[in-house]
DSSP file (Angstrom, degrees, kcal/mol; ACC not computed):
  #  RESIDUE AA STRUCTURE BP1 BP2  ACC     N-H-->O    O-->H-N    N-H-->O    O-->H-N    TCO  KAPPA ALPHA  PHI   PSI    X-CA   Y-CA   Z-CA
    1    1 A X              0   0    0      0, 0.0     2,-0.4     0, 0.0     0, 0.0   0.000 360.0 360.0 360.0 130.3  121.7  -52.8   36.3
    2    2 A X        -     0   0    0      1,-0.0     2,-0.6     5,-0.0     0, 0.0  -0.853 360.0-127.0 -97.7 129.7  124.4  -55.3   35.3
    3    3 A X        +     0   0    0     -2,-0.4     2,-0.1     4,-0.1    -1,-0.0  -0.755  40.4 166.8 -95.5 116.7  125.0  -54.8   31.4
    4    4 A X    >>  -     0   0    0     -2,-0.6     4,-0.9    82,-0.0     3,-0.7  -0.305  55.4 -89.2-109.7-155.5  124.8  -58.0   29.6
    5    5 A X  H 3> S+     0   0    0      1,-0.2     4,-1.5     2,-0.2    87,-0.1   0.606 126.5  64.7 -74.8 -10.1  124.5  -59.4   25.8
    6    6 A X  H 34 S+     0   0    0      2,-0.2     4,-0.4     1,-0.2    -1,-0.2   0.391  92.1  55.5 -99.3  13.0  120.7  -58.9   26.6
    7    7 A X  H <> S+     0   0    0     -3,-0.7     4,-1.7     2,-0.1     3,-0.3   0.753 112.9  43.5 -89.8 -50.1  121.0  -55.0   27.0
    8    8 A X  H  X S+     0   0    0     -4,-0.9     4,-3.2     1,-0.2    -2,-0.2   0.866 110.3  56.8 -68.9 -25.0  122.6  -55.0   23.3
    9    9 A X  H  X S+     0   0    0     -4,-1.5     4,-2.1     1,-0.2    -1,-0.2   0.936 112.6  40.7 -67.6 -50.2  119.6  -57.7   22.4
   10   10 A X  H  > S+     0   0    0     -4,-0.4     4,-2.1    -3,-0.3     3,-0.2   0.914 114.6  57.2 -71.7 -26.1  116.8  -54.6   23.8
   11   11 A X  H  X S+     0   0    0     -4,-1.7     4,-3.3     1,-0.3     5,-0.4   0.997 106.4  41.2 -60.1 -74.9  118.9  -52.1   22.0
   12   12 A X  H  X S+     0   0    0     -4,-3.2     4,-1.1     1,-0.2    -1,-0.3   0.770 113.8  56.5 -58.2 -21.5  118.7  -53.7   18.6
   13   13 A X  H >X S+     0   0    0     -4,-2.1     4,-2.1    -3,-0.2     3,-1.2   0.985 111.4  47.0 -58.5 -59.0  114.8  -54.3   19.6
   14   14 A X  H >X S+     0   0    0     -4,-2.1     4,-1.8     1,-0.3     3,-1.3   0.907 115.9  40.7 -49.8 -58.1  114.6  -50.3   20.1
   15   15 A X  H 3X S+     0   0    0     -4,-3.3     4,-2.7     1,-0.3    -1,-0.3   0.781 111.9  54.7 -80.1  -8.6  116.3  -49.3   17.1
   16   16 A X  H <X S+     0   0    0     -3,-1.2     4,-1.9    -4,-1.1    -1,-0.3   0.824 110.6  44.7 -84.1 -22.4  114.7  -51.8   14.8
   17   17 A X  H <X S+     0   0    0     -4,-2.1     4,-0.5    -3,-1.3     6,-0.3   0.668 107.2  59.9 -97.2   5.2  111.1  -50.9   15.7
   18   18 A X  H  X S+     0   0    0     -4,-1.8     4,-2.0    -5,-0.4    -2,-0.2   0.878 106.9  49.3 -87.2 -20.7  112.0  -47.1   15.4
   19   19 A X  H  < S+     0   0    0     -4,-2.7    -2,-0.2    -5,-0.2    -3,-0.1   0.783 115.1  44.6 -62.4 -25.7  112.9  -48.0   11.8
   20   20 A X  H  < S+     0   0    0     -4,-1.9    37,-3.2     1,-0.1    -1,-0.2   0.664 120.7  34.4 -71.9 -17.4  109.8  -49.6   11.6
   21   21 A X  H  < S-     0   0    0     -4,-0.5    37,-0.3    35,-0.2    -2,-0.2   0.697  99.0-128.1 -99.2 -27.5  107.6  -47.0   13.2
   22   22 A X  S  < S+     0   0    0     -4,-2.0     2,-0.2     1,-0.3    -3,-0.1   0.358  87.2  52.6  95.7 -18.1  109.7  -43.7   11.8
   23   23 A X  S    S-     0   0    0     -6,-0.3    -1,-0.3    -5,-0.2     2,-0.2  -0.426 108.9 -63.4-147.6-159.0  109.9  -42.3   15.2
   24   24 A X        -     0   0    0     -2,-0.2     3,-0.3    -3,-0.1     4,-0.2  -0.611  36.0-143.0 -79.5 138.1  111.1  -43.6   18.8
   25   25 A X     >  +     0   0    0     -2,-0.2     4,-2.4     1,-0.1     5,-0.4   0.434  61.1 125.8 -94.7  12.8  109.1  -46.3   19.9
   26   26 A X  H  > S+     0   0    0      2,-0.2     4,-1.9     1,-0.2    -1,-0.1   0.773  72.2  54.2 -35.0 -39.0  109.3  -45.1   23.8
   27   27 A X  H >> S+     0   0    0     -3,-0.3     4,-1.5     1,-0.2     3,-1.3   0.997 116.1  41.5 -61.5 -63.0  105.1  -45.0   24.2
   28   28 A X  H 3> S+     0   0    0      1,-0.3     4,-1.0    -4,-0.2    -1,-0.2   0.679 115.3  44.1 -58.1  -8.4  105.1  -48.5   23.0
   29   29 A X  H 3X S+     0   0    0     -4,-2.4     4,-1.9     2,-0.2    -1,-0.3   0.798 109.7  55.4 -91.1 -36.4  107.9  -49.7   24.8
   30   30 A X  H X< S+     0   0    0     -4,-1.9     3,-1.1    -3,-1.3    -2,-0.2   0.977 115.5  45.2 -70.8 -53.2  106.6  -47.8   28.1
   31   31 A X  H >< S+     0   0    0     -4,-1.5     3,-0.8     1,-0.3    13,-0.6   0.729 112.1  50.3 -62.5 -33.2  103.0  -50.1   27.4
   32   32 A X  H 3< S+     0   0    0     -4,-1.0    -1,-0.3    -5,-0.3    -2,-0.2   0.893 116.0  43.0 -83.6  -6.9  104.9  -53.3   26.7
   33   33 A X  T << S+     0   0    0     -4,-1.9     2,-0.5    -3,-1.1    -1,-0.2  -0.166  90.8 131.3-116.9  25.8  106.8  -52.7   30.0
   34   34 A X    X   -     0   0    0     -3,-0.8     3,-1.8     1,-0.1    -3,-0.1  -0.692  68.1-130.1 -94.9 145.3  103.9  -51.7   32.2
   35   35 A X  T 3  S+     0   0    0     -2,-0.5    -1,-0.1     1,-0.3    -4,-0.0   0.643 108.6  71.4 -40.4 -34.2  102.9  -52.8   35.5
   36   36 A X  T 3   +     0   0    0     -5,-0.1    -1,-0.3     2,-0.0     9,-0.2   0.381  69.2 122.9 -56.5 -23.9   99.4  -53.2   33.8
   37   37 A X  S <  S-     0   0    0     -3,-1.8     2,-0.3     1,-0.1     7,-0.2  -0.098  71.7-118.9 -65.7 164.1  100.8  -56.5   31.7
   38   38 A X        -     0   0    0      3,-0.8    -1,-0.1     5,-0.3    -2,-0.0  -0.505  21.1-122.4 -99.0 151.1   98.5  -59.7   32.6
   39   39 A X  S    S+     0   0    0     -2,-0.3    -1,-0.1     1,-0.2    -2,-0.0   0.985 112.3  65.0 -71.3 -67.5  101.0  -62.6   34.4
   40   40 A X  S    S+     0   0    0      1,-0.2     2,-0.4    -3,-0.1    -1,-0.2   0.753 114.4  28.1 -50.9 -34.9   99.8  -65.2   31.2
   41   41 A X        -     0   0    0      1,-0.2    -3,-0.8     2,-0.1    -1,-0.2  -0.869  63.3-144.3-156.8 130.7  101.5  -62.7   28.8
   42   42 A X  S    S+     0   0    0     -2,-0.4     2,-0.2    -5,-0.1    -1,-0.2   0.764  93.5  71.2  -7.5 -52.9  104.7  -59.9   28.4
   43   43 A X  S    S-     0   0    0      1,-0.1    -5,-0.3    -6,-0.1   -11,-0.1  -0.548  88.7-136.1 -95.4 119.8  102.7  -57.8   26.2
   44   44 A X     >  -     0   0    0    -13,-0.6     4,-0.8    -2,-0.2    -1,-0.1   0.154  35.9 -87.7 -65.3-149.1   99.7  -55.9   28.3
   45   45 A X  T >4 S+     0   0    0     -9,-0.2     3,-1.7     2,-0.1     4,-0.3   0.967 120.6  45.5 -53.8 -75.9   95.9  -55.8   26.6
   46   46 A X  G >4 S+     0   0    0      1,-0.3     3,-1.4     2,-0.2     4,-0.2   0.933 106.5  47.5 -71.4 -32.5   96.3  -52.9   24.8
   47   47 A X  G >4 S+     0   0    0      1,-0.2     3,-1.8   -16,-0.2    -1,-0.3   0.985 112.8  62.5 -64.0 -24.3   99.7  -53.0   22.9
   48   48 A X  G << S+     0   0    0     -3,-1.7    -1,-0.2    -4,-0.8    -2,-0.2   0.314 107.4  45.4 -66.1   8.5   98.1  -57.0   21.9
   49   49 A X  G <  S+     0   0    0     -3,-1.4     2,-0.4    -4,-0.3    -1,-0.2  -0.038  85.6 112.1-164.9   4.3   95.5  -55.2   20.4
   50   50 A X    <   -     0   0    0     -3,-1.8     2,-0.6    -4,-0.2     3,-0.0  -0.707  67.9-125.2 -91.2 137.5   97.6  -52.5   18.4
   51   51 A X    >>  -     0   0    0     -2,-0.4     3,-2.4     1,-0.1     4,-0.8  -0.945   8.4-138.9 -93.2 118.5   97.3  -53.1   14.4
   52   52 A X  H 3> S+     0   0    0     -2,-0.6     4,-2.5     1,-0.3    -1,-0.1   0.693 102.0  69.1 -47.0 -36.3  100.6  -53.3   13.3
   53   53 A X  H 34 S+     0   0    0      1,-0.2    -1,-0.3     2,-0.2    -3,-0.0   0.778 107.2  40.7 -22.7 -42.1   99.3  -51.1   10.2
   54   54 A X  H <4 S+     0   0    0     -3,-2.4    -1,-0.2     1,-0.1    -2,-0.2   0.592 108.9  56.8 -95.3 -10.4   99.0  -48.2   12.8
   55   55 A X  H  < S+     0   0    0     -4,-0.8    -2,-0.2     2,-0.1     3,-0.1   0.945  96.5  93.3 -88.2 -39.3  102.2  -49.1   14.5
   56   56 A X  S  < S-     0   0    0     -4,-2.5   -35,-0.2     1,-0.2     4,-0.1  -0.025  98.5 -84.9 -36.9 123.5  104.1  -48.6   10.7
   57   57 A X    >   -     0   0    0    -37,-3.2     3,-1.2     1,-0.2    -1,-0.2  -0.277  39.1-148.8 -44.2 108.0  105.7  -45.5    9.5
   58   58 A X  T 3  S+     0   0    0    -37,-0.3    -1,-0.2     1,-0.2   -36,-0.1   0.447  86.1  72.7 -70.1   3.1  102.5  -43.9    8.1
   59   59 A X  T 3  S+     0   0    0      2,-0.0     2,-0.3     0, 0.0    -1,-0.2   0.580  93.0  62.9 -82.6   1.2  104.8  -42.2    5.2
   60   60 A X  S <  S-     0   0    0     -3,-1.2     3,-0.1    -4,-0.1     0, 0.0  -0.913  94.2-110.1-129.8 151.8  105.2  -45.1    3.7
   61   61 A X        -     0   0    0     -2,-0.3     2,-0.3     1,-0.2    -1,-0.1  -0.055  46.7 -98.0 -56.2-177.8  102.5  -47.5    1.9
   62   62 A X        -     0   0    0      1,-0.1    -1,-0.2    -4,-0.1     6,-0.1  -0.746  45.1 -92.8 -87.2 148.0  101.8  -50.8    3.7
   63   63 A X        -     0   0    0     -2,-0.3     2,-0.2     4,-0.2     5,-0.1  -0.314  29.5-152.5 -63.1-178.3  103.5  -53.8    2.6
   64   64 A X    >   -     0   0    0     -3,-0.0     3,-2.0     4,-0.0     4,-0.2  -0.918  59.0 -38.3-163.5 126.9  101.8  -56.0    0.0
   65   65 A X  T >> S+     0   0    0      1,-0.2     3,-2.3    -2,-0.2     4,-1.8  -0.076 130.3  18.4  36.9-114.5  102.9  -60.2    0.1
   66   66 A X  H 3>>S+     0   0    0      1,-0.2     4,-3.0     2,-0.2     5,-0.6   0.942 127.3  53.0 -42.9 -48.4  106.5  -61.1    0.9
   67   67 A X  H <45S+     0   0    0     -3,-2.0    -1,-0.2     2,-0.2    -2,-0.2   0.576 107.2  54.4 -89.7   5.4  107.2  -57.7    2.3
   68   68 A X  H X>5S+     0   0    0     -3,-2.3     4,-1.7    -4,-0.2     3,-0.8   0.822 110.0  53.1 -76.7 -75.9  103.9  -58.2    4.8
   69   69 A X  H 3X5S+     0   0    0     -4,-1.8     4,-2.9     1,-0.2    -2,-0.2   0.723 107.8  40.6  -9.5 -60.6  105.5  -61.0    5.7
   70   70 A X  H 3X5S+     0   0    0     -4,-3.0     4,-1.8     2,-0.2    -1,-0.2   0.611 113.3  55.3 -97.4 -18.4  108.9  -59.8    6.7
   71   71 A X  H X><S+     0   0    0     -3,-0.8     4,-2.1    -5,-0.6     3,-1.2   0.945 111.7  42.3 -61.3 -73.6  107.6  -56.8    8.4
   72   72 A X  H 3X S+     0   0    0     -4,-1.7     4,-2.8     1,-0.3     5,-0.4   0.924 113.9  57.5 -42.6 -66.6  105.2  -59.1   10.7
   73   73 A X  H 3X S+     0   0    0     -4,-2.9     4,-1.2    -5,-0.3    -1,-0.3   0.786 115.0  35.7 -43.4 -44.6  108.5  -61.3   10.9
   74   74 A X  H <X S+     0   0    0     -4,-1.8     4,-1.5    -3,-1.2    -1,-0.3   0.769 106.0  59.5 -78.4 -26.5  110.5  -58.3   12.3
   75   75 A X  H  X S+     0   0    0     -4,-2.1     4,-0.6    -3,-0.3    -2,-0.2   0.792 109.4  48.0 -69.6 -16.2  108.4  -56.7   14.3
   76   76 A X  H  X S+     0   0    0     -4,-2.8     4,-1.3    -5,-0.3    -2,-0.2   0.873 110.9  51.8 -76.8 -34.5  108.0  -60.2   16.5
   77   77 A X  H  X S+     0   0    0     -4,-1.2     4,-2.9    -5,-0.4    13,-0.2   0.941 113.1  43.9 -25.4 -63.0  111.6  -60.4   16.5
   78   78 A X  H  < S+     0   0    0     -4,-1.5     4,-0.3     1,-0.3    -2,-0.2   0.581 112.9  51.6 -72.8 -27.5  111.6  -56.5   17.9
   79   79 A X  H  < S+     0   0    0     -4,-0.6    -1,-0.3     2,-0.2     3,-0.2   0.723 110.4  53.1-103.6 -37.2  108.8  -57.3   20.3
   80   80 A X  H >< S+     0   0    0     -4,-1.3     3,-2.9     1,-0.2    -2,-0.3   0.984 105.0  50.2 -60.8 -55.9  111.0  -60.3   21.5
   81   81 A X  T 3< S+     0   0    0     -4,-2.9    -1,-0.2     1,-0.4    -2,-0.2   0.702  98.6  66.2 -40.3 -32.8  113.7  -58.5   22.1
   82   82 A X  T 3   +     0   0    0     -4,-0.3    -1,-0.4    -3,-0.2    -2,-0.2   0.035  68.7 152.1 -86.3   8.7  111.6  -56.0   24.2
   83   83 A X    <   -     0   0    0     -3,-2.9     6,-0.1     1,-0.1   -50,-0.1  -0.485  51.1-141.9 -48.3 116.4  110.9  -59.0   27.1
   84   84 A X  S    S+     0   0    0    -52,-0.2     2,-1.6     1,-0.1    -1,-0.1   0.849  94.7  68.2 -65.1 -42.6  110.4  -56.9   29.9
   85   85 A X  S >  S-     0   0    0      1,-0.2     3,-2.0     2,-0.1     4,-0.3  -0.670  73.1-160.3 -78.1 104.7  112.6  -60.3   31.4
   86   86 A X  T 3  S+     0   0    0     -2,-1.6    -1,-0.2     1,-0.3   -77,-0.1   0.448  94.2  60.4 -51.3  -7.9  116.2  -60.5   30.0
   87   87 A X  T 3  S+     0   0    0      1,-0.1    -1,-0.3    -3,-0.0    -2,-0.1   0.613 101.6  47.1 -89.8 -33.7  116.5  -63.3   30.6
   88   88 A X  S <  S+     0   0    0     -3,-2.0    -2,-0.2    -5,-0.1    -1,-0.1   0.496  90.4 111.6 -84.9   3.5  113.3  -64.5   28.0
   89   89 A X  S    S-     0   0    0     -4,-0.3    -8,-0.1     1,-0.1    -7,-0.0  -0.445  79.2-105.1 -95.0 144.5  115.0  -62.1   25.5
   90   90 A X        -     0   0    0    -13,-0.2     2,-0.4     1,-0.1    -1,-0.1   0.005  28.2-117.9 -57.5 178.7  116.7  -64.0   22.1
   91   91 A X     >  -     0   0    0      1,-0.2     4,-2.4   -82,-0.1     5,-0.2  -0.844  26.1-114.7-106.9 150.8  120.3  -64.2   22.0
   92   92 A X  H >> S+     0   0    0     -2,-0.4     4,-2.2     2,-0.2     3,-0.9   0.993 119.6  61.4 -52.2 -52.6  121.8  -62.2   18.7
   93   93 A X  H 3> S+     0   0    0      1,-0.3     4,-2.3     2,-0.2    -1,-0.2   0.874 108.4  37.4 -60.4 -29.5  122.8  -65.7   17.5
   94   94 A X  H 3> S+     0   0    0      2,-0.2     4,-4.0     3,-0.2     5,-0.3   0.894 115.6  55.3 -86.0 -30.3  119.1  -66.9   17.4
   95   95 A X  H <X S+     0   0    0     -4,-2.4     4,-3.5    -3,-0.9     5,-0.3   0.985 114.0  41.0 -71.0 -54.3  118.0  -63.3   16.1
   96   96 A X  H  X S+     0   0    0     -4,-2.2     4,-1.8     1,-0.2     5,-0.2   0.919 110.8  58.5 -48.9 -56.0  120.6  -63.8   13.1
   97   97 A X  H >X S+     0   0    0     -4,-2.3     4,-2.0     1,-0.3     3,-0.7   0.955 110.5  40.5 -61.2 -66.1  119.5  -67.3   12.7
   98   98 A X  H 3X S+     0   0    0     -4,-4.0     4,-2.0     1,-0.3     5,-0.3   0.983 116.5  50.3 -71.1 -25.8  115.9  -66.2   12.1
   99   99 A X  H 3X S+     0   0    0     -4,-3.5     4,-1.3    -5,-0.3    -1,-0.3   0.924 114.0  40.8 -52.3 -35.9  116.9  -63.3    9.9
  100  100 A X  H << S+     0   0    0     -4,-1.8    -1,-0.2    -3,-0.7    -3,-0.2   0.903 119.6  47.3-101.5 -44.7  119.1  -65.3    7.7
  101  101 A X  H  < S+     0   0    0     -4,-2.0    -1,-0.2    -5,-0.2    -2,-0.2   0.949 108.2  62.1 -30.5 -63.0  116.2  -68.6    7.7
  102  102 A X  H  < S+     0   0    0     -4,-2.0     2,-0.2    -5,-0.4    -2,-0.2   0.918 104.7  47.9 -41.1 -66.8  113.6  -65.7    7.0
  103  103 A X  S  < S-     0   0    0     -4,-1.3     3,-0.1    -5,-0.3     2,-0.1  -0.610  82.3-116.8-104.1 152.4  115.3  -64.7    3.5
  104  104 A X        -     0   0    0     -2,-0.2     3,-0.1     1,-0.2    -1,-0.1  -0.384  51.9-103.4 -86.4 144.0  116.5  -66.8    0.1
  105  105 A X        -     0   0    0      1,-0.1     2,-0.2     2,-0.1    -1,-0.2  -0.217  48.0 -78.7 -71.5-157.6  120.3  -66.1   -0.1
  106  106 A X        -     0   0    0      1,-0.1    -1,-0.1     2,-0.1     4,-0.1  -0.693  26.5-130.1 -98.3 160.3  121.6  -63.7   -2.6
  107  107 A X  S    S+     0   0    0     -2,-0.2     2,-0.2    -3,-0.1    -1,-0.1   0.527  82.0   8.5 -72.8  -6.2  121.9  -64.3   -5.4
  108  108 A X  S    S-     0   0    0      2,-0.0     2,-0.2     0, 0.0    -2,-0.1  -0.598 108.8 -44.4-130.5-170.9  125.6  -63.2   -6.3
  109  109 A X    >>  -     0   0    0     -2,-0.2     3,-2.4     1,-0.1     4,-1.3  -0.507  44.5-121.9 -88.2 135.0  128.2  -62.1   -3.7
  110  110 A X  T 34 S+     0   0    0      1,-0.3     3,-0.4    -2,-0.2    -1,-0.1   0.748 111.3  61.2 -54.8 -43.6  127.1  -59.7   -1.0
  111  111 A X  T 34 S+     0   0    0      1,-0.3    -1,-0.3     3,-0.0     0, 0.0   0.431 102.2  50.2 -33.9 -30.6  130.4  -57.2   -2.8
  112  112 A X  T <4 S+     0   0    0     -3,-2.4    -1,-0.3     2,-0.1    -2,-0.2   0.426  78.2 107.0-120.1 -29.5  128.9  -56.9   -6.0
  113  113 A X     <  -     0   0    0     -4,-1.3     2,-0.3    -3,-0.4     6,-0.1  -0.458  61.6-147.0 -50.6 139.9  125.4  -55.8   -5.1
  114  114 A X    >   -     0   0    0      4,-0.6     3,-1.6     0, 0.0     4,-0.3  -0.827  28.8-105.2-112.8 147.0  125.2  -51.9   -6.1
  115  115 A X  T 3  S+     0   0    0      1,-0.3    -2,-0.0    -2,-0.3     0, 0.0   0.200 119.7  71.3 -52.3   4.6  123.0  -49.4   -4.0
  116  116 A X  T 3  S-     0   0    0      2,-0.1    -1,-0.3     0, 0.0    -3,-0.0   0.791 111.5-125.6-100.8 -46.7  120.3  -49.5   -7.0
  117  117 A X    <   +     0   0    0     -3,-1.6     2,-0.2     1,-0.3    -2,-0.2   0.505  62.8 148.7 127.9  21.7  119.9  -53.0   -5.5
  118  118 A X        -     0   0    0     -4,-0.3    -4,-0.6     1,-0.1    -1,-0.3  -0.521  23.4-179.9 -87.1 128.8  120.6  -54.3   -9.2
  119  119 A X              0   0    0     -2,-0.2    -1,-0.1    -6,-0.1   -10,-0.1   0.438 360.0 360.0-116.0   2.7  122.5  -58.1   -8.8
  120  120 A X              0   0    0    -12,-0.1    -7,-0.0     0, 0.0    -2,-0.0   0.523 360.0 360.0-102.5 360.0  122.8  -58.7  -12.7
């Protein structure tokens, strides 16, 4: 395996849906990368057919408006990343690009923000 920018690309898929899920995502990753997948699409039957509700860390509620949103928004990000083809995988520049699209900036300087998450 020749290590490109698109190994660091699946990386940052892995670790972003184990932050999403709470745990490793290896079963789901083993189902989006199965032999089983239909030719029309990456992703086989059954992982197209997972509710992202069950795929969420179940210690934590489900989001509720914006932060439904930006979940859904990251786990398709994270699912991109996960393209069995590396070549069909985002680049980090387009993955920053939708992150930074995604969200309003801040409102003061990124320096000044406190870990209570207070910007006034």
């Amino acid at each position: 395996m020749k290590v490109t920018e698109k190994c660091d690309v699946y990386s940052f898929g892995v670790v972003t849906m184990e932050v999403m899920m709470g745990r490793h995502p290896g079963d789901l990753i083993s189902s989006l990368s199965s032999p089983a997948s239909s030719s029309s699409s990456s992703i086989p039957l059954i992982a197209q057919h997972a509710l992202l509700k069950d795929v969420l860390d179940q210690r934590i509620s489900l989001p509720k408006k914006g932060a439904a949103e930006g979940a859904v928004h990251i786990m398709k990000i994270a699912l991109a990343c996960l393209h069995p083809n590396p070549q069909s995988r985002p680049t980090m520049g387009k993955i920053s690009s939708e992150l930074a699209t995604k969200w309003p900036p801040l409102p003061k300087p990124f320096c000044t923000i406190t870990l209570a998450g207070r910007t006034g």
